[in-house]
Each structure stands twice: as structure tokens, then as C-alpha cells.
TINU-120323 format. One record per residue (C-alpha): x, y, z. Coordinates in steps of 0.1 Angstrom, whole numbers, plus 2048, in hexadecimal, padded with zeros to 3 digits. Example, Ala and Ser with C-alpha at 12.3 -4.5 7.8 and 13.67 -1.06 7.14 Angstrom:
2
87B7D384E;8897F5847;
// end
This chain:
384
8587C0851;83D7C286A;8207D686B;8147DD890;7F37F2897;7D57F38A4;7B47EA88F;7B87FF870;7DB7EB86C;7C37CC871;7AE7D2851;7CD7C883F;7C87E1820;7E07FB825;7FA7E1830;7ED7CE814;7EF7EB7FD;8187F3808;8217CE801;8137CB7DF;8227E87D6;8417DB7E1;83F7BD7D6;8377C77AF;84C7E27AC;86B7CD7BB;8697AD7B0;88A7A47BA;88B7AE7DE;88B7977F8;8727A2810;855792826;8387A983A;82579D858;8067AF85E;8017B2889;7E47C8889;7C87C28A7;7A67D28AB;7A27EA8C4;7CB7EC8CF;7D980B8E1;7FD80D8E8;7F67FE90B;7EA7E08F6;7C37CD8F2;7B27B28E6;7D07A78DC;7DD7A48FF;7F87BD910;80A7CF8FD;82C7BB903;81C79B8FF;8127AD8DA;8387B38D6;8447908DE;8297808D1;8217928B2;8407A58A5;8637988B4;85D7788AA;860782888;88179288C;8787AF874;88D7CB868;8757E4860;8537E987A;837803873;82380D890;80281D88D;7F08218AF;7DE8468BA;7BF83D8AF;7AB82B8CE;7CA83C8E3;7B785C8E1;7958518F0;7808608D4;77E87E8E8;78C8A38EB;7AE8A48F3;7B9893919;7DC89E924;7DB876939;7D2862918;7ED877905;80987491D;80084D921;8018498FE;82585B8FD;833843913;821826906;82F82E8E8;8528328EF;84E812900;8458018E6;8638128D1;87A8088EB;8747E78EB;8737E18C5;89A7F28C8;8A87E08E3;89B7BE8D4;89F7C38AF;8BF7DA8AD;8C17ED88D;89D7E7885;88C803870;86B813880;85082786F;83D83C888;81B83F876;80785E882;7EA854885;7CD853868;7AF865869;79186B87D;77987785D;76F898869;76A8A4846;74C89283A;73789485E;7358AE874;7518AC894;74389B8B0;7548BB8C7;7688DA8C0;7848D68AA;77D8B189E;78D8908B0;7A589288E;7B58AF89B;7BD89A8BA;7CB8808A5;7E789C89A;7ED8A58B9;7F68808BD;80C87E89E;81E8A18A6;82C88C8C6;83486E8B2;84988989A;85B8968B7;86286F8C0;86E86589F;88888589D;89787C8BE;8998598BC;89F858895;88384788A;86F84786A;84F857868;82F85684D;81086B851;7EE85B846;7D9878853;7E289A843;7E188D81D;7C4879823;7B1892835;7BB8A7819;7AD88E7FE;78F88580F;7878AD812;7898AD7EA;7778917EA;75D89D7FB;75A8BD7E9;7568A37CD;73C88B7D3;7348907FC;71886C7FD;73D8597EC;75786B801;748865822;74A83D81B;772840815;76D83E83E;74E834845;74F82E86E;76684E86C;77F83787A;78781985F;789822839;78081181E;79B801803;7998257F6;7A6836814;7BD81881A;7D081E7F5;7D7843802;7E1837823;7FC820810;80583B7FA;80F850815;81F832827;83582C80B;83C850800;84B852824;86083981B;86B8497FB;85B8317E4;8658397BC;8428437A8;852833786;84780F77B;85781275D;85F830740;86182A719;8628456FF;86683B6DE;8668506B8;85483D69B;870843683;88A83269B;89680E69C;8A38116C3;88F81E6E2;8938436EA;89183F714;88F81E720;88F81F74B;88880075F;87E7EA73F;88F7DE723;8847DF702;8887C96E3;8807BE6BD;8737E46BA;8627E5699;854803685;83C807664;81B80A667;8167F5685;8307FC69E;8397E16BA;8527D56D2;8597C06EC;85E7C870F;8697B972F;8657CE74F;8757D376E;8517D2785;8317D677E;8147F2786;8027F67A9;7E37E37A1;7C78007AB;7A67F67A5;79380F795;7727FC798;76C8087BB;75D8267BB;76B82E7E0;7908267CC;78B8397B0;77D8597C4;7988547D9;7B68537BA;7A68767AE;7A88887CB;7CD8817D3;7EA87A7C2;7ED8537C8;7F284D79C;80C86A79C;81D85B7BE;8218377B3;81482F795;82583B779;829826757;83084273D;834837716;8358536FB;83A84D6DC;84186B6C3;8418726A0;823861697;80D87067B;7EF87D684;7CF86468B;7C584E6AA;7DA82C6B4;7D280F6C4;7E77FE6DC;7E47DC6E3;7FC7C96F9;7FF7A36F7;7E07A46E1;7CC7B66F8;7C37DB6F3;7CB7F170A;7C1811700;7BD8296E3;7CD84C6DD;7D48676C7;7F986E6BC;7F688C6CF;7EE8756EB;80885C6E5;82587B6E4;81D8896FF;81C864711;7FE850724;803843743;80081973C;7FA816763;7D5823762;7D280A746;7C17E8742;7DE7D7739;7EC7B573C;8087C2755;7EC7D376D;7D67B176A;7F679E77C;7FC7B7793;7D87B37A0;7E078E7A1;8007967B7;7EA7A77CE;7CE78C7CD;7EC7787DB;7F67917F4;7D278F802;7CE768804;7F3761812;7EA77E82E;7C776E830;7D874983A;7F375E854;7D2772863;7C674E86A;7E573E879;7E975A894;7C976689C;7B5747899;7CD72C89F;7ED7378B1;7DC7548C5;7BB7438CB;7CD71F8D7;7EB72B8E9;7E572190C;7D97028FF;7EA6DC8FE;7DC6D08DE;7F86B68D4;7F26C38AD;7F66E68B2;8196ED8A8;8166D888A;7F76EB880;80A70B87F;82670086F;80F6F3854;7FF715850;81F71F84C;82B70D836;809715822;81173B823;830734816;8237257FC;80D7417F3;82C7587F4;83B7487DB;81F7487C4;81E7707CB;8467757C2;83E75F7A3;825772797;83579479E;85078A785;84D7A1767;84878E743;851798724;8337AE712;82B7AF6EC;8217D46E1;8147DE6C2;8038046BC;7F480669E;7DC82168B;7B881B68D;
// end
């Protein structure tokens, strides 16, 4: 899949974001992302050159089956609303959809309305707020998808939302989750993703275990599989699973303001395991020797989420998306740097360089799949 945008694609976070996501919690899928965002585009094109030299330059080639387009943002003007840049952007849009159709037949497109203008933590630069622009922009893109049957995802509304709770929250934090007004930080990036993949109808469940004390065999077991289930005192397992958490890194202050004022952990990242029938008392769980939390039985019934926890499983997936980083780091530098910045030139070792690069990337990718391959995970909960 490709993603295609303007500069807030170019960041490479939410993009970023949506592949690790897919990438850990479907191990097994066979699927590659190109990230074709450029600084400054509109849907008549930019730095990047013309808009259908972006196309058959920086998407077709690729032969994808899925395309998300996020574009509105520069499209607008950063001004009140202009009938002339709306109805350009209309038909600059439809272009671009039209294209993408008649080359790629059957490919899958996700109109993106477009993500905010933060209106919330600054006062609006005129009446009504260049945001509310912005959704005049998506409403068309809506109306575009319904007739020609495409997908669509909104970044603003749930965002705006968040950042508004934010902001009621901690207003000096909130107003760095965008801090031009234009280009959020990874904060504003993970709810971007979220709502990017929601559209897409992506499953919240990582895994789901429920087990009773008194019993030799697992009570629910979905997307893992359990073994050597052991009770007494000390009660321990093993178990395999089918993907692994969304690594969210709760370090960042921006990130972690962001998780609590939307419902990214409830959307994606759920990793219940309850355990009932335990006497009273706290526990400790520890998971290949490592502990990862303690609880009360009460706790432990009603189930803890092991996604919010630093466990062995979440330290991988961070190294999954370490990967998706570097080998989208190494593709950044191919196209923009080397293919993009060379292409009218004669340089006798230019193909092999690319081809090198690429070959590079691909090694990369393979180190990413690798480690986005669940392992088997020793439990133990025992009473403190």
C-alpha cells in the first residue's frame, strides 16, 4: 500500500504508526507500505513536481492495492473559506482518484479528510477557525467517496475532540500535540493512526486469556495458545501468541496526554488476562523472568490490560517499529535524495545505486517480519 499526501504524510509517523500496527498484530500477512508524502503538496501537486509526475513517479510504480490520500491542508490557503480554491481542490481531487482507477483497477482508496488546523489551543486566526475550513473540505471528500465507492477515514473530528480534552487538561502540553497548528507531534500522529485504522475496521484485541486457579486448562483462550498450565502456590504457563501489542510509548509526555484523552488503548490495544479465584492478597506477575506488574486478586479477576504493561512482548513490538522507522528511513533516502534528486542525470552508477538501496530495504524488512514473529512466553503469578 501507498501512502500519498502532502507534508503531514511526509513526517512518516502516522503512516509509521498504521504499519506497525499492522505489522504486529498480523504477523502473517503479506504486505509492503510505501510512504509518498512531500512537503508543501496540494492536489495540483509541489515540490515534488506536478501532480501526475507524483502519480507516475511516486505511486504507480509501486503497483499498490490499497492508496490513502490526505491532501486539504495547503489546498485551503490557510484562509477563510474561497469558493476557487475549493472547487480547484474538487477536481484536483477527482483527478487524482481517476487516475489511481484507471491505472490500478481494483485498487482500494482511503479518502483521508483532512487533519487538523489546532484551533483549540490558540485563538482562530478569523471567524470560525481555518479547521472549520478543513471540514468543509472533508464533507466534499465524503460526498466523493459515496459516489465513487471509496473508503474514507477522518483524522480531524476525534482529534479535535482529544486535543479539546487535552487542553482542558494541561493547556502549556496540549498545545505541543500541534505545535505549528499544522504538524503534530508523535502524539497527535498515534491518534491520527488510530483513526486511520479504525476506518479500516482494525480488531482492538491483541490477545484474551482468562484462567481460574483451581483449573488445570485455560478458561478463554483467543488469538494465543496456551500450555504446561500449572497451579499451587505459584501459578504459570506458557503461552504463544498470535501478534503482539502496539508499541506506545508512554515516555512522551505529548503520547501519554494524547492516550488519555482519546480512546487509542481501548481502540487497539487490548491484551486482557484475568485470572479468578485467587485468595485474597497481592500477586506478582512476572513474564519470562521479568516482572511485569503487581495486583490484587481483585485486580487479577476483574483482568489487567498486559498491553499498557512493560512486558517482554511490548519491548519487541517497539523493536518492530524501530525497524519500521529505519527501513522507511533507507526508502526516504533512495527517492528523495537519490532517485528524485539525480533523475535527469547520466551518472553511469545510478541504477545500481538504487537497486542497492533496495536491496538494503529489503533487508531491513525482513529483519522487521522476523521480529514481529510472536515467541513463546513463560508466566508465572505468584503471591507476594
Amino acid at each position: 500500500m501507498v501512502f500519498y499526501g502532502d507534508s503531514i504524510t511526509d513526517q512518516r509517523l502516522y503512516t509509521t504508526f498504521a504499519e506497525t500496527y499492522v505489522v504486529t498484530r498480523f504477523p502473517k500477512l503479506n504486505v509492503s507500505f510505501v510512504h509518498s508524502g512531500w512537503g508543501g503538496d496540494r492536489v495540483t501537486g509541489g515540490g515534488g513536481g506536478p501532480v501526475d509526475v507524483r502519480l507516475w513517479r511516486d505511486v504507480l510504480p509501486y503497483n499498490p492495492t490499497v492508496v490513502t490520500i490526505m491532501l486539504g491542508m495547503n489546498d485551503g490557503h490557510y484562509r477563510a473559506f474561497d469558493q476557487t480554491f475549493f472547487d480547484e481542490f474538487s477536481a484536483g481531487y477527482k483527478h487524482i482518484v481517476d487516475t489511481l482507477t484507471r491505472q490500478l483497477p481494483g485498487v482500494r482508496i482511503t479518502a483521508i479528510v483532512p487533519s487538523p488546523y489546532d484551533d483549540v489551543t490558540r485563538p482562530p486566526l478569523f471567524e470560525g477557525g481555518y479547521n472549520q475550513v478543513l471540514l468543509k473540505y472533508g464533507e466534499s471528500l465524503r460526498q466523493m467517496a459515496a459516489d465513487q465507492k471509496l473508503a474514507i477515514a477522518d483524522l480531524n473530528t476525534d482529534m479535535v475532540a482529544a486535543l479539546q480534552k487535552a487542553n482542558a487538561a494541561d493547556p502549556a502540553t496540549a498545545a505541543r500535540i500541534l505545535p505549528d497548528r499544522v504538524h503534530p507531534a508523535a502524539g497527535g500522529h498515534l491518534l491520527m493512526a488510530e483513526a486511520l485504522l479504525k476506518s479500516w475496521n482494525a480488531p482492538a484485541l491483541v490477545t484474551d486469556v482468562e484462567l481460574d486457579a483451581g483449573r488445570k486448562e485455560p478458561i478463554r483462550q483467543r488469538n494465543t495458545h496456551i500450555a504446561d498450565l500449572q497451579g499451587g502456590k505459584v501459578i504459570s504457563w506458557t503461552q504463544t501468541d498470535d501478534a503482539l501489542p502496539m508499541p506506545i510509548d508512554m515516555r512522551d509526555p505529548l503520547v501519554a496526554l494524547a492516550v488519555r484523552s482519546s480512546d487509542v488503548v481501548e481502540a487497539l490495544d487490548r491484551q486482557p488476562l484475568q485470572v479468578r479465584g485467587l485468595p485474597a492478597g497481592h500477586y506478582t506477575l512476572k513474564i519470562d523472568g521479568e516482572t511485569a506488574g503487581s495486583f490484587t486478586a481483585d485486580q487479577l479477576a476483574a483482568g489487567v490490560n498486559l498491553a499498557t504493561l512493560p512486558t517482554p512482548m511490548m519491548r519487541q513490538a517497539a523493536q518492530v517499529h524501530a525497524l519500521t522507522l529505519r527501513h522507511n528511513n533507507i526508502h526516504y533516502t533512495r527517492w528523495r535524495q537519490v532517485q528524485v534528486l539525480m533523475e535527469k542525470d547520466s551518472t553511469p552508477h545510478l541504477l545500481s545505486s538504487l537497486q542497492a538501496l533496495d536491496e538494503l530495504e529489503l533487508d531491513v524488512l525482513k529483519q522487521q517480519r522476523a521480529a514481529a514473529q510472536p515467541r513463546p512466553r513463560h508466566y508465572e503469578l505468584a503471591p507476594e
